[in-house]
TORKOL-4160 file (C-alpha; in steps of 0.2 Angstrom, whole numbers, padded with zeros to 4 digits, m for minus):
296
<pt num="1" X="0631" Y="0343" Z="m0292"/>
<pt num="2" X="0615" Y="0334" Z="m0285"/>
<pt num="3" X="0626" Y="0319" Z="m0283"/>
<pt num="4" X="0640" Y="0326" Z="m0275"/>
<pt num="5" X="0628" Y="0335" Z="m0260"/>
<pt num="6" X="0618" Y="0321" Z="m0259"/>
<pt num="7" X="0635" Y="0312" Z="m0256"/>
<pt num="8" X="0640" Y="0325" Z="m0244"/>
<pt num="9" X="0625" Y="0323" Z="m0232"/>
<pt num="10" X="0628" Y="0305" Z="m0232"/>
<pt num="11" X="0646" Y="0308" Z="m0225"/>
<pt num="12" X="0638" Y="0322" Z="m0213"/>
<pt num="13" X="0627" Y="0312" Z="m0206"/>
<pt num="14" X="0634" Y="0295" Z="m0205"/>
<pt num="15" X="0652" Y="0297" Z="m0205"/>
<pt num="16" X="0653" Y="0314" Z="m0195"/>
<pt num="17" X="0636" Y="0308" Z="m0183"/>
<pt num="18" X="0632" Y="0328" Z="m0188"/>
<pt num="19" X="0615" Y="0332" Z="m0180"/>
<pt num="20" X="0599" Y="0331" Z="m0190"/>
<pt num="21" X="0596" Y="0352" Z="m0187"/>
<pt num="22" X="0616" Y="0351" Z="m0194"/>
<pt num="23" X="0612" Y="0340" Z="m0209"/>
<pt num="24" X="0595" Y="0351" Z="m0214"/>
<pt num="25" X="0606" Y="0367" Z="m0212"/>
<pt num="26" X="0619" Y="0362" Z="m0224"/>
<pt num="27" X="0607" Y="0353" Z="m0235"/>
<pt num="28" X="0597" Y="0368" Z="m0235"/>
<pt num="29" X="0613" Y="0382" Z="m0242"/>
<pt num="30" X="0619" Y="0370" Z="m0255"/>
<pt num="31" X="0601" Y="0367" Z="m0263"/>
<pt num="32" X="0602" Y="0385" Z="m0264"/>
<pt num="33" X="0619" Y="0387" Z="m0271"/>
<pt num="34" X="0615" Y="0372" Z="m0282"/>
<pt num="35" X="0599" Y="0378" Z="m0290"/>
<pt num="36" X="0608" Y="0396" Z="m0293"/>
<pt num="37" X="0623" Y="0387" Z="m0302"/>
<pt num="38" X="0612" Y="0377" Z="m0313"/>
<pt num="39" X="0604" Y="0393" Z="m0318"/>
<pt num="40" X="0620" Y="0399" Z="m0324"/>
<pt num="41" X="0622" Y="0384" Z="m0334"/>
<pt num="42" X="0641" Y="0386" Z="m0336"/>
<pt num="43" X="0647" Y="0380" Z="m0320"/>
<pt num="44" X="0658" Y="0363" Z="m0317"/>
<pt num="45" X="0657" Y="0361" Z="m0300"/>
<pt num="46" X="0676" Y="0352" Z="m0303"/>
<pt num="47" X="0683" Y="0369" Z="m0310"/>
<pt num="48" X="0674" Y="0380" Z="m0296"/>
<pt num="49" X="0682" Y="0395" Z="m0290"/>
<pt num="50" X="0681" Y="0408" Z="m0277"/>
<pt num="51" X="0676" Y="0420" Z="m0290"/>
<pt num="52" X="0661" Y="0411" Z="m0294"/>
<pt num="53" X="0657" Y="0407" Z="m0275"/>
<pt num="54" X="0659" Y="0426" Z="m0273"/>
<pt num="55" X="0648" Y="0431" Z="m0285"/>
<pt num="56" X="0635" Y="0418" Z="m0278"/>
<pt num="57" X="0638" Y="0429" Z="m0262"/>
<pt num="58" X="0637" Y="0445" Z="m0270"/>
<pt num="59" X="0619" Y="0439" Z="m0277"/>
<pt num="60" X="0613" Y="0434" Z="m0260"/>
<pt num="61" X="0617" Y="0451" Z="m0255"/>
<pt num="62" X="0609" Y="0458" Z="m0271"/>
<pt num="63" X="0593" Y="0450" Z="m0264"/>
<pt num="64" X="0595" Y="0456" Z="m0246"/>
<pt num="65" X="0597" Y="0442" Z="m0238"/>
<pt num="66" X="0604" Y="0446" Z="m0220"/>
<pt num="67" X="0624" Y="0446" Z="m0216"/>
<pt num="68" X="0620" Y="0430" Z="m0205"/>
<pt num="69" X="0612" Y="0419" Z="m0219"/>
<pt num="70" X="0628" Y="0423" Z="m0230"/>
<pt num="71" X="0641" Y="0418" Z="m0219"/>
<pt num="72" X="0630" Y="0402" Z="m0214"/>
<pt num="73" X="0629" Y="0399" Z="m0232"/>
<pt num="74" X="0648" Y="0402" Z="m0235"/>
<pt num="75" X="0652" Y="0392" Z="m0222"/>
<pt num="76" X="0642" Y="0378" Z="m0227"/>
<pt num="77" X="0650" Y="0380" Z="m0247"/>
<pt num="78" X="0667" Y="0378" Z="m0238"/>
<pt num="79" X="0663" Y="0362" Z="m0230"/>
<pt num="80" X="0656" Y="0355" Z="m0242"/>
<pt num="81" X="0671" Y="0361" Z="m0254"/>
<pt num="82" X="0683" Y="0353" Z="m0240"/>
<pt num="83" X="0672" Y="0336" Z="m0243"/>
<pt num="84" X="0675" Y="0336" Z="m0263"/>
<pt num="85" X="0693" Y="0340" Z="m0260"/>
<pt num="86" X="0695" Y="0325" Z="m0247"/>
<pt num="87" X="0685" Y="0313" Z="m0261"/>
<pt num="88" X="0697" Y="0323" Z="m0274"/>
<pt num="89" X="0685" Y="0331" Z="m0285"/>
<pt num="90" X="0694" Y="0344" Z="m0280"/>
<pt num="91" X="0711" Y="0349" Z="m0282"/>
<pt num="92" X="0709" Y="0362" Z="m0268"/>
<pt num="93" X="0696" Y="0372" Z="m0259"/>
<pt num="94" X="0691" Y="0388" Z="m0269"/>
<pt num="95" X="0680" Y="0394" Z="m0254"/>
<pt num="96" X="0695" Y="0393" Z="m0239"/>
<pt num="97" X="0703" Y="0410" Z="m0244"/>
<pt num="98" X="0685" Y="0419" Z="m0246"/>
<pt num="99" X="0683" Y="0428" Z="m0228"/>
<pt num="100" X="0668" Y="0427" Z="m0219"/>
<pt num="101" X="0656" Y="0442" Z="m0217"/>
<pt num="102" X="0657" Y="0452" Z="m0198"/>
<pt num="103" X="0641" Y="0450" Z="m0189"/>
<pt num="104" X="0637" Y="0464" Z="m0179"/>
<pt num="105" X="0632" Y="0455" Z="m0162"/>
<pt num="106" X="0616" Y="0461" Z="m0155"/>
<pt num="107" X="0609" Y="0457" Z="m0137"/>
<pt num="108" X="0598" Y="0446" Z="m0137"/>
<pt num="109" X="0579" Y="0450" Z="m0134"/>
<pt num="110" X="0572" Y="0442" Z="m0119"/>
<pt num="111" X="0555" Y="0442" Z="m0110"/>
<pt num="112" X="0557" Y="0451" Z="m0091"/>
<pt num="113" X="0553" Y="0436" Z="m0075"/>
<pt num="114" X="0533" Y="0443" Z="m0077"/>
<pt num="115" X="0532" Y="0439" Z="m0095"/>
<pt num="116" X="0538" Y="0423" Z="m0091"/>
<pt num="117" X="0530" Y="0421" Z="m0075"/>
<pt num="118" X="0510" Y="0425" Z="m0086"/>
<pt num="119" X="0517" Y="0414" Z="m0103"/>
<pt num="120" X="0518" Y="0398" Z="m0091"/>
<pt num="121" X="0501" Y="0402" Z="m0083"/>
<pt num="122" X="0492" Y="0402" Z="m0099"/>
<pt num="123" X="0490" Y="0382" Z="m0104"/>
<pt num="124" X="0471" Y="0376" Z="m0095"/>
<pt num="125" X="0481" Y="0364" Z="m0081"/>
<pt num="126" X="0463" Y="0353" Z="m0085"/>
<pt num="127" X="0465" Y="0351" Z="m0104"/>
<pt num="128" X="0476" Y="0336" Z="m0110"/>
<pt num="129" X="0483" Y="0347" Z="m0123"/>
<pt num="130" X="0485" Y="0363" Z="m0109"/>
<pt num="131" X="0495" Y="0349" Z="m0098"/>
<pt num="132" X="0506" Y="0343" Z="m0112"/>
<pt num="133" X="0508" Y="0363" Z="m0117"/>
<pt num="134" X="0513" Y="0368" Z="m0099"/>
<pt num="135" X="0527" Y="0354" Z="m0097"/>
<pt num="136" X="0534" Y="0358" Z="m0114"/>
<pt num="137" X="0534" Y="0378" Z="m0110"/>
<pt num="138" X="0541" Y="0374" Z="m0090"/>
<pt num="139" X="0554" Y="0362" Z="m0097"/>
<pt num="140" X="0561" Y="0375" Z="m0109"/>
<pt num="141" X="0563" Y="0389" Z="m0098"/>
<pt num="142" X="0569" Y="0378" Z="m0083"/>
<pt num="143" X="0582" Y="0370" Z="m0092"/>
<pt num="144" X="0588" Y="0384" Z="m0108"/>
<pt num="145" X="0588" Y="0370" Z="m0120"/>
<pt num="146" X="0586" Y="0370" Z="m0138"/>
<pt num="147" X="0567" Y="0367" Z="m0146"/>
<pt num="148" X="0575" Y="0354" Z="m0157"/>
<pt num="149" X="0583" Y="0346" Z="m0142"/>
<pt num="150" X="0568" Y="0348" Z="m0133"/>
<pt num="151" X="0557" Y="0339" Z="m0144"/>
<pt num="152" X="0571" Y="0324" Z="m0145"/>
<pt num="153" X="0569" Y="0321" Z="m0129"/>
<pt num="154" X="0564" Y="0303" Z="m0123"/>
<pt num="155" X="0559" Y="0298" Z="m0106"/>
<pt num="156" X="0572" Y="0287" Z="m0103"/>
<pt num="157" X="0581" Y="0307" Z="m0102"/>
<pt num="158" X="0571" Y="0315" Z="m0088"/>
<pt num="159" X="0574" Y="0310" Z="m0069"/>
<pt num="160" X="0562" Y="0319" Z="m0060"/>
<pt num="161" X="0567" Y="0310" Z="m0044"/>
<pt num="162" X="0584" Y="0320" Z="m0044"/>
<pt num="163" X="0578" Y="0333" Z="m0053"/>
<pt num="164" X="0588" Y="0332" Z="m0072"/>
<pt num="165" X="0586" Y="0329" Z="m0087"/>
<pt num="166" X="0602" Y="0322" Z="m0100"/>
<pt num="167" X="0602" Y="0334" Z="m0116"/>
<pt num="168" X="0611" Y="0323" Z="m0131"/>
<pt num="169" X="0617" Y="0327" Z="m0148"/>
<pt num="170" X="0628" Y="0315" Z="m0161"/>
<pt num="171" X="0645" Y="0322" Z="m0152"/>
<pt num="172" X="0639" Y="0325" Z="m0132"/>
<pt num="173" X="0629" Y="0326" Z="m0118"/>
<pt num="174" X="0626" Y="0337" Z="m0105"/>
<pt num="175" X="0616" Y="0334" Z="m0088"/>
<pt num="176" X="0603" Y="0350" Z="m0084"/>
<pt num="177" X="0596" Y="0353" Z="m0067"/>
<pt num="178" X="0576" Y="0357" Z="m0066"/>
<pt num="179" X="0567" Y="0363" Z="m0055"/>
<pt num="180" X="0551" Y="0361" Z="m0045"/>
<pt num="181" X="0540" Y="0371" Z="m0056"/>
<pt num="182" X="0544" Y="0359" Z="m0070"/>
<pt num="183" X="0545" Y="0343" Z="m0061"/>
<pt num="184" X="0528" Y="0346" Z="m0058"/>
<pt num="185" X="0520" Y="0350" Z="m0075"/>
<pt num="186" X="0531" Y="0334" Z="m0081"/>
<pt num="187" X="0523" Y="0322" Z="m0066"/>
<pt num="188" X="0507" Y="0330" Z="m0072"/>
<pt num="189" X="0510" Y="0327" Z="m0090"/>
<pt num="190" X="0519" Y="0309" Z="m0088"/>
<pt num="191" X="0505" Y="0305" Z="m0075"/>
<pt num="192" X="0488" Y="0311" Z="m0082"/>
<pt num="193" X="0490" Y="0313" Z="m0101"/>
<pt num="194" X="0505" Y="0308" Z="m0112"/>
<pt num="195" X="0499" Y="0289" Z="m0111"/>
<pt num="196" X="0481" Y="0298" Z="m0119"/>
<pt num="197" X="0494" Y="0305" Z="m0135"/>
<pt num="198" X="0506" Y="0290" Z="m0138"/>
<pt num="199" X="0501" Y="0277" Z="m0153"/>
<pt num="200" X="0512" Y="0263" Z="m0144"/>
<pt num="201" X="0517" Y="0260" Z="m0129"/>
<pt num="202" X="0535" Y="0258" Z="m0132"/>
<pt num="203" X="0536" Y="0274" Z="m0141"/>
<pt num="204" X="0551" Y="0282" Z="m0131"/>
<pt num="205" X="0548" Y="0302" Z="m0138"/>
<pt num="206" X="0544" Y="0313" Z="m0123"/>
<pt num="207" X="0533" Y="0326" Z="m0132"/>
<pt num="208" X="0520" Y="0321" Z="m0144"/>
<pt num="209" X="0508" Y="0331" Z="m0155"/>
<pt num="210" X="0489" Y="0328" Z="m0152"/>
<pt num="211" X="0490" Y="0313" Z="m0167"/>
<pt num="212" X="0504" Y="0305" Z="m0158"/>
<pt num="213" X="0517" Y="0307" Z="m0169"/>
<pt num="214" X="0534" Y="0317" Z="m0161"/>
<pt num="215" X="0531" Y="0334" Z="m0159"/>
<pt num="216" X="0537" Y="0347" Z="m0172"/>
<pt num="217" X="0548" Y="0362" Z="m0171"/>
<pt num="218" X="0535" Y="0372" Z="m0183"/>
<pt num="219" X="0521" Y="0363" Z="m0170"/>
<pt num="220" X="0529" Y="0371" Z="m0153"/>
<pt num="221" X="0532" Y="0386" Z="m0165"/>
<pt num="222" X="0513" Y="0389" Z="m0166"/>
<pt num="223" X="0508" Y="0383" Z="m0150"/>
<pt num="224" X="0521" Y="0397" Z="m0142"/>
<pt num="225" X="0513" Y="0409" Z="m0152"/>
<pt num="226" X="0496" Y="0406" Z="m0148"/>
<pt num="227" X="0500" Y="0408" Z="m0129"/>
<pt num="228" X="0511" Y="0421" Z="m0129"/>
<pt num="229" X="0495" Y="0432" Z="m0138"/>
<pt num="230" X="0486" Y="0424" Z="m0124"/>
<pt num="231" X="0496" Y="0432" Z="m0111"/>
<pt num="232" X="0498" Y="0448" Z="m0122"/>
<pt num="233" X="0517" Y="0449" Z="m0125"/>
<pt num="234" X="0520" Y="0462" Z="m0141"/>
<pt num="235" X="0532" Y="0458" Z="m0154"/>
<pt num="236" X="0539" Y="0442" Z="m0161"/>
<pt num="237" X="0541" Y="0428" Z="m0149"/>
<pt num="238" X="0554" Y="0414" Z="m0154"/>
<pt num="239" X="0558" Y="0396" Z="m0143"/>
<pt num="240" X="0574" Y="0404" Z="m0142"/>
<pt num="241" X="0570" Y="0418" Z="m0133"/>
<pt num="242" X="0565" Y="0405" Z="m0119"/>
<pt num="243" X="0585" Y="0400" Z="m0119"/>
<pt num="244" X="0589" Y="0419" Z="m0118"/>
<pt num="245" X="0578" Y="0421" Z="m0106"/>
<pt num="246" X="0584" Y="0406" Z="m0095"/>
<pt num="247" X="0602" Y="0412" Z="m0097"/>
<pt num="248" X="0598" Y="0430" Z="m0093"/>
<pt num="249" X="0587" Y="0429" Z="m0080"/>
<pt num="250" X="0602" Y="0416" Z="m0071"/>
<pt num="251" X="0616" Y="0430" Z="m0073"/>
<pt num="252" X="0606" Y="0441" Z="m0067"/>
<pt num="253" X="0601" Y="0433" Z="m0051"/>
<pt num="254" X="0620" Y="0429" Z="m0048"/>
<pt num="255" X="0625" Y="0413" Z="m0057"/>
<pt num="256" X="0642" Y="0412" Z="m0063"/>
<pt num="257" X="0646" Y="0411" Z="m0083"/>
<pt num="258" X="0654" Y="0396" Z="m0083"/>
<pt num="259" X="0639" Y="0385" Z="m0075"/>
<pt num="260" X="0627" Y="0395" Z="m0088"/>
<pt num="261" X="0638" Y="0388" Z="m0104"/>
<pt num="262" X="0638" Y="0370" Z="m0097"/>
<pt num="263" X="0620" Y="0372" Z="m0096"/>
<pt num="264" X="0617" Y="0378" Z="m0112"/>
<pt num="265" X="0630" Y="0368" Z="m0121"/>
<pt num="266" X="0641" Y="0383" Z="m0127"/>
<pt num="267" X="0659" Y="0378" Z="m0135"/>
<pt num="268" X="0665" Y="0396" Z="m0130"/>
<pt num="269" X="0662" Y="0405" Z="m0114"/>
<pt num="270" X="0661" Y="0420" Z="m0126"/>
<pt num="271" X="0646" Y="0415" Z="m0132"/>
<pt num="272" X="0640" Y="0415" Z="m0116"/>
<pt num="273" X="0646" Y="0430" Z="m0110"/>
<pt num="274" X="0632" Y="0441" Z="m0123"/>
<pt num="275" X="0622" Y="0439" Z="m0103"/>
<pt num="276" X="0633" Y="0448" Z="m0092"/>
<pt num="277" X="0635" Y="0462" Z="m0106"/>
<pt num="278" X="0616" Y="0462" Z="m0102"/>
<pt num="279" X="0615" Y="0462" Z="m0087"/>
<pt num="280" X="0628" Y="0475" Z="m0084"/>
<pt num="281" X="0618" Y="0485" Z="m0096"/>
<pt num="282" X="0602" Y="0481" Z="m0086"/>
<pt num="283" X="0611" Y="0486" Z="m0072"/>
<pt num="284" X="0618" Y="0503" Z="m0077"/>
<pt num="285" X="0603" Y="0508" Z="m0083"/>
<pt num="286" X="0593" Y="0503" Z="m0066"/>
<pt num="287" X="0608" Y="0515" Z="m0057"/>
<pt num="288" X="0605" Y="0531" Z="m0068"/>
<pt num="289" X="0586" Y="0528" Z="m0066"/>
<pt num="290" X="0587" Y="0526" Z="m0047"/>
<pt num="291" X="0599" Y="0540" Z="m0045"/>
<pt num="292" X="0590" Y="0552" Z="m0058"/>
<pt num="293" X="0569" Y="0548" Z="m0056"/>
<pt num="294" X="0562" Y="0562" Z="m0045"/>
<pt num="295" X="0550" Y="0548" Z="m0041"/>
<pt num="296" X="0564" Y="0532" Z="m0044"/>
């Protein structure tokens, strides 16, 4: 089987020009699936069948994994199933009858204007790594992208003169207005400090970690962390809360869904549509506070 995946990957990744965070997430789900198939020691994977996938699915459950992580993994067993039947390894896809699990969509958490407002306040704006901290952090929340499209950033992507940045991935791009807050710590940043971080000059990444080398998604992790304690936000923050927090915060002040979902690269509108369900909620809760409150 280890053949056949590491084939597979190939094909993702230069034959289908799938993103790298693509690539790792299937890579990911078949090391898995490989490693419990191995363990059962009686599996082909040329006489697989949906039986035996099920069971695999059954066992994720068994071990409480959550409802998203299985229909990631069944997704990614169905491409990869789809691969082995196009190289004819396969005489046809055990895995395209098996249905995927329903998800129970949940609203997004997101961090209220002020929460924002102190997270972005808390980089020293006279430290080298506060300055690089404070352009990573404005540039996330002005523009709702991604931490790994964030950190693929070059500077040949930013125009801070027109106020833009250009968001790429293997199969797109899309152009993302920023704002004045952000073209600010980003002149700062480009100006005072990022020549200090790079090892060469002809390194093209935008954000860099303090040895030079392209920053990490586990490296902004931590340094998200460590100013969200800083600026005494409670509970678990993410990077994605930032882009659910861009998006909110912009239905909320009146933009329209379909400019949200080109900014943040949504496929489906519907996927972008989770924001106005909370801002309508938001809303309705506001009115039935205002009108009920003796002291609203």
């Amino acid at each position: 089987m280890e053949e056949y995946i590491t084939s597979f990957l190939y094909y993702l990744k230069h034959i289908k020009r799938a993103s790298d965070n693509t690539v790792q997430s299937y890579e990911r789900d078949l090391r898995y699936f490989e490693r419990y198939v191995e363990e059962q020691g009686k599996i082909e994977i040329q006489s697989l069948t949906d039986q035996q996938i099920k069971v695999y699915l059954e066992h994720m459950k068994d071990e409480e994994k959550s409802t998203a992580t299985i229909s990631r993994t069944l997704a990614s067993i169905r491409a990869f199933c789809q691969y082995l039947v196009k190289e004819q390894v396969l005489n046809e896809n055990p895995a395209r009858l098996i249905a995927l699990p329903k998800i129970e969509k949940k609203a997004p958490r997101i961090l209220s204007q002020e929460q924002i407002s102190s997270l972005l306040e808390q980089p020293n704006k006279k430290d080298t790594k506060g300055i690089r901290d404070r352009a990573m952090l404005e540039l996330l929340y002005a523009t709702g992208i991604r931490v790994s499209e964030l950190i693929s950033l070059k500077t040949t992507d930013i125009n801070l003169q027109q106020g833009y940045i250009i968001c790429r991935d293997a199969q797109k791009e899309r152009t993302i207005p920023i704002g004045k807050s952000a073209i600010s710590a980003l002149n700062m940043y480009l100006g005072e400090v990022r020549h200090i971080l790079i090892r060469s000059a002809n390194d093209k990444t935008l954000f860099v970690n303090c040895n030079g080398y392209p920053m990490t998604r586990q490296g902004f992790w931590k340094i998200l962390k460590t100013y969200a304690n800083a600026a005494h936000i409670q509970g678990e923050i993410t990077p994605h809360m930032l882009r659910h927090s861009f998006a909110a915060h912009l239905v909320q002040n009146g933009a329209n869904l379909k400019s949200v979902q080109q900014m943040l690269g949504h496929s489906d509108i519907s996927t972008t549509q989770v924001y106005m369900h909370l801002n309508k909620e938001t809303e309705e809760l506001m009115d039935v506070y205002n009108k009920t409150h003796p002291r609203a």
